[in-house]
C-alpha positions as CSV (number, residue, x, y, z in Angstrom):
1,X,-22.0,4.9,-2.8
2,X,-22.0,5.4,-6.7
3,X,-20.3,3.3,-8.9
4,X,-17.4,6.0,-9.6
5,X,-17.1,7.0,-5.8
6,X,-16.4,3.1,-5.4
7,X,-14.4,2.4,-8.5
8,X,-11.7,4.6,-7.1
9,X,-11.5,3.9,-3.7
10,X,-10.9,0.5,-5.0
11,X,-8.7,1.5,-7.5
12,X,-6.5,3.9,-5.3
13,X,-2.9,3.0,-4.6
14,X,-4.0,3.7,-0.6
15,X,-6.2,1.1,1.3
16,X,-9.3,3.0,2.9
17,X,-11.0,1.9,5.9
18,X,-14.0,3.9,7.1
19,X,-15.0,3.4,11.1
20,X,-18.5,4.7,12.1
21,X,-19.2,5.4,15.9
22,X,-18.8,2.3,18.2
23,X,-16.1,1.4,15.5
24,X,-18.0,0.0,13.3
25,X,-16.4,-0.7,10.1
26,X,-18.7,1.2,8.0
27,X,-16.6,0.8,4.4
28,X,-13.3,-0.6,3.5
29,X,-11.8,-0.7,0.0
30,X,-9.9,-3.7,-2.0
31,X,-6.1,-2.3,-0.8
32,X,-7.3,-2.5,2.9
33,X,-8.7,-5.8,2.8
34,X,-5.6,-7.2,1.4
35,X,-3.8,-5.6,4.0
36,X,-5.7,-6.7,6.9
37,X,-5.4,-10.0,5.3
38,X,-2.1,-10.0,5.1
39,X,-1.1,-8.2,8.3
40,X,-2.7,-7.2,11.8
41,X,-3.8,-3.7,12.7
42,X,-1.3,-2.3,15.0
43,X,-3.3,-2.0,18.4
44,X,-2.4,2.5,18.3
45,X,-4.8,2.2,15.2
46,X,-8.0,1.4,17.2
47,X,-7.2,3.4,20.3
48,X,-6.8,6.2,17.8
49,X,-10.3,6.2,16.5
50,X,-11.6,5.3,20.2
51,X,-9.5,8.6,21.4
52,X,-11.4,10.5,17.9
53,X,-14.8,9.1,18.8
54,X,-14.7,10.5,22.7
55,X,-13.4,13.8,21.5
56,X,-16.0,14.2,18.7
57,X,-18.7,13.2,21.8
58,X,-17.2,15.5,23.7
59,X,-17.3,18.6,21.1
60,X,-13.3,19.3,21.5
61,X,-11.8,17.8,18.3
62,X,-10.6,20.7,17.2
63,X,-8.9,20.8,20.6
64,X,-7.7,17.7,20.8
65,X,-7.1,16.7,17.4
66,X,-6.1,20.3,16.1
67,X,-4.1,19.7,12.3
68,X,-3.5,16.5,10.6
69,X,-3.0,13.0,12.3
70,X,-0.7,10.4,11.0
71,X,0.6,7.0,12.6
72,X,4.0,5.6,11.9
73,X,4.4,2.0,12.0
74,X,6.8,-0.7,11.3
75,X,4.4,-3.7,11.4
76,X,5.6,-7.0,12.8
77,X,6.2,-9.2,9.6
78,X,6.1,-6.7,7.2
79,X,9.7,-5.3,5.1
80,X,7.6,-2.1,4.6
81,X,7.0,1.1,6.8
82,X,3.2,2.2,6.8
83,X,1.8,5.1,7.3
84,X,-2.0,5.6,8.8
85,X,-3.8,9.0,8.0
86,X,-6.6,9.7,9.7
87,X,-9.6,12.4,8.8
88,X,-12.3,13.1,11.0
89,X,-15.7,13.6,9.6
90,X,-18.4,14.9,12.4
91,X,-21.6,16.0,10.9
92,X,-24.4,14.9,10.3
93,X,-23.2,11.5,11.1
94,X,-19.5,11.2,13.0
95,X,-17.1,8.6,11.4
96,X,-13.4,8.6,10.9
97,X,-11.6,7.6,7.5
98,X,-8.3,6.0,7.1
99,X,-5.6,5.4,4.5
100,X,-3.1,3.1,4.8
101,X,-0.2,3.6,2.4
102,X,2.7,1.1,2.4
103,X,6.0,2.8,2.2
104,X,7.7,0.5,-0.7
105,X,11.0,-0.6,-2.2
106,X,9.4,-0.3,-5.9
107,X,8.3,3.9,-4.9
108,X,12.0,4.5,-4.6
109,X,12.4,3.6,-8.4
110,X,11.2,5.1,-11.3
111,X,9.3,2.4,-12.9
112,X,8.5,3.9,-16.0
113,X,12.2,4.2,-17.0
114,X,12.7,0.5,-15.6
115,X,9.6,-0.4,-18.1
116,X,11.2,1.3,-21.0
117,X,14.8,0.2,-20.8
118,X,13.8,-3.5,-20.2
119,X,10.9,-3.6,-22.6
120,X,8.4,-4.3,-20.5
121,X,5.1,-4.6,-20.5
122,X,2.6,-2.7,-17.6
123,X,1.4,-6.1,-16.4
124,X,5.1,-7.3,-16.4
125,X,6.2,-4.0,-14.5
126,X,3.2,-4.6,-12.2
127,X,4.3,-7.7,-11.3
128,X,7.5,-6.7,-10.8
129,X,6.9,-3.4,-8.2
130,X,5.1,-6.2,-6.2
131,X,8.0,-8.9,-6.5
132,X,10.4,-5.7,-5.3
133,X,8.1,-5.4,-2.6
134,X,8.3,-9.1,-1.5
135,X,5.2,-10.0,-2.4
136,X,4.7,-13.8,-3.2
137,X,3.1,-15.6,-6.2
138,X,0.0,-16.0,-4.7
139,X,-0.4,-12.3,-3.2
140,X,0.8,-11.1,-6.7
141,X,-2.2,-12.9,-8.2
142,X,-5.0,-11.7,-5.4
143,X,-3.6,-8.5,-5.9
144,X,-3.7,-8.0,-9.5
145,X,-6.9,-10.5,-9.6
146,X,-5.1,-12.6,-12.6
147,X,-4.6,-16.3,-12.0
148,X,-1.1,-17.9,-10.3
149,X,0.2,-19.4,-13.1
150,X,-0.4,-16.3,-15.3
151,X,2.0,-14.7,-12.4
152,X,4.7,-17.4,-13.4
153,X,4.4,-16.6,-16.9
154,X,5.3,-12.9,-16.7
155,X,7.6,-13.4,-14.4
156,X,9.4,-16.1,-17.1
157,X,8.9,-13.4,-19.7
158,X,10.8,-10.6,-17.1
159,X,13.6,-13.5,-16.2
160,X,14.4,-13.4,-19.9
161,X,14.2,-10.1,-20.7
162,X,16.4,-8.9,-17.7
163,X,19.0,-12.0,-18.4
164,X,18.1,-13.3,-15.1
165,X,17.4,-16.6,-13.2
166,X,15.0,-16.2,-10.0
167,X,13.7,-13.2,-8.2
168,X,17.0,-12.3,-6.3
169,X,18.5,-11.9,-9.4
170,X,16.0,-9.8,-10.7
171,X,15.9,-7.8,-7.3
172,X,20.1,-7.5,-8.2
173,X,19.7,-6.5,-10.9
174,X,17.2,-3.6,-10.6
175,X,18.8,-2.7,-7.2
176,X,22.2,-2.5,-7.8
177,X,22.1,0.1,-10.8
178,X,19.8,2.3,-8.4
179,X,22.0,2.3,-5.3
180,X,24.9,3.1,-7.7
181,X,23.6,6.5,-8.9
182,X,22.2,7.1,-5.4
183,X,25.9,6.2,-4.4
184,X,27.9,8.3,-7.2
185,X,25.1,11.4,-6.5
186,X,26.2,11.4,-2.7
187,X,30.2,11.4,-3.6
């Protein structure tokens, strides 16, 4: 794969996994590796390619898989919904690609206007979307490949800014504002 081709898959906001016949994993990308790290696979995701692979076999995706496929999960462990989109590749060689994308707390906020009003910077904002999505210390860091302690720094730098003591402050504080507008735009 060329450099470009693998800089963003690694750098999309979607973990990609890539399953050749016999499901063999044939590529995944950074997202999807942290995500198998950090969760197990739920067992519909497998018998989904399997299902795929004996269709494409057969000759009847198009029958059997006619439109898009997604898979719904709420993972055991996990605060987050996921959703699983397949596509089906058949020729020359048959393999099936899929994203993972992590239904978040931080996607219902607009994080730019949360950057701007608190004066933040994009590394703090970036550790903060992962702290709103419960992420610890040590996930931020793997995550955003910067060291632990550097993870403690910007969140020391956030604390002060925001006039906050710990992360359920912080989490209080971004929350509460947000579920007051959602509140007063329902009324």
């Amino acid at each position: 794969m060329s450099d470009i081709g693998t800089f963003i898959l690694n750098a999309m906001p979607a973990g990609a996994i890539v399953f050749g016949p016999k499901m063999k994993i044939l590529f995944t990308n950074k997202r999807a590796e942290n995500f198998f790290r950090r969760n197990r696979p739920p067992e519909e995701l497998t018998m989904l390619c399997g299902r795929i692979f004996d269709a494409i076999s057969a000759e009847k995706v198009k029958e059997f898989f006619p439109g898009e496929i997604y898979l719904y999960k709420k993972l055991e462990g996990s605060s987050s919904n996921w959703v699983f989109k397949f596509h089906i590749h058949e020729n020359p060689e048959p393999y099936v690609a899929v994203f993972i994308v992590e239904e978040t707390i931080s996607n219902k906020f607009n994080m730019n206007e949360i950057r701007i009003q608190y004066r933040l910077t994009r590394r703090e904002l970036d550790v903060v979307r992962r702290v709103l999505d419960g992420l610890k210390n040590t996930e931020i860091a793997e995550d955003l490949e910067i060291s632990e302690q550097t993870v403690k720094d910007h969140l020391s730098k956030v604390y002060e800014k925001l006039g906050v003591k710990n992360r359920f402050e912080l989490a209080c504080a971004l929350i509460g504002p947000a579920a007051a507008e959602v509140s007063s735009a329902t009324s």
